[in-house]
C-alpha positions in Angstrom: -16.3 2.1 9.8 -15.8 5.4 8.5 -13.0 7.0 7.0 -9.9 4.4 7.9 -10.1 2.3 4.9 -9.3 5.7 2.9 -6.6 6.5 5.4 -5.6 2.9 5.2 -5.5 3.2 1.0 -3.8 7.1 1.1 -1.0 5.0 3.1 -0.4 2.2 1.0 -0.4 4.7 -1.9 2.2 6.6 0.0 4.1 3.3 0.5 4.1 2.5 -3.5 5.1 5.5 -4.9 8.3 6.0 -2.4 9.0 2.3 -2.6 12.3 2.9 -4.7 13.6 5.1 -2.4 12.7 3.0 1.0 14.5 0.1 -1.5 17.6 2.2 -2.1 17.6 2.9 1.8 17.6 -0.9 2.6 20.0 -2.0 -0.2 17.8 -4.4 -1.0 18.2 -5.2 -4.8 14.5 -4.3 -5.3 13.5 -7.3 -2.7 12.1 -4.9 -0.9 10.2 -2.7 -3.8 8.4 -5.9 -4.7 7.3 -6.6 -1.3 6.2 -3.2 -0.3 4.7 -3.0 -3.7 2.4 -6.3 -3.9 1.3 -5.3 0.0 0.3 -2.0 -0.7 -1.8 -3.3 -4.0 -3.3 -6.3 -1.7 -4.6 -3.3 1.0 -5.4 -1.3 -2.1 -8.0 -4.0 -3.2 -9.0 -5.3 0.3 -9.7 -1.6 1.4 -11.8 -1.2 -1.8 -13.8 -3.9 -1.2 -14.7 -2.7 2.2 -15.8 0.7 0.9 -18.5 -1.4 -1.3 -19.0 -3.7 1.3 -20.2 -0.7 2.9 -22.2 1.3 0.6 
């Protein structure tokens, strides 16, 4: 497995914190901040539970 649920969680941390500016981009009345927001936590926790999965 190794280290691409880390990778997977630096990205969808990456993805969160720049949200309101991809938002902004988009003009998207923070549609878009909400989406990219709730997928980022759901790979968050999914990638989490893989790390324990694995220890």
């Amino acid at each position: 497995m190794g280290n691409f649920p880390i990778l997977l969680m630096i990205a969808a941390m990456i993805c969160a914190v720049s949200s309101d500016k991809i938002d902004m981009a988009v003009k998207g009345d923070n549609k878009v901040k909400k989406v990219i927001v709730i997928f980022s936590a759901g790979v968050f926790f999914i990638c989490t539970i893989a790390i324990i999965a694995n220890l």
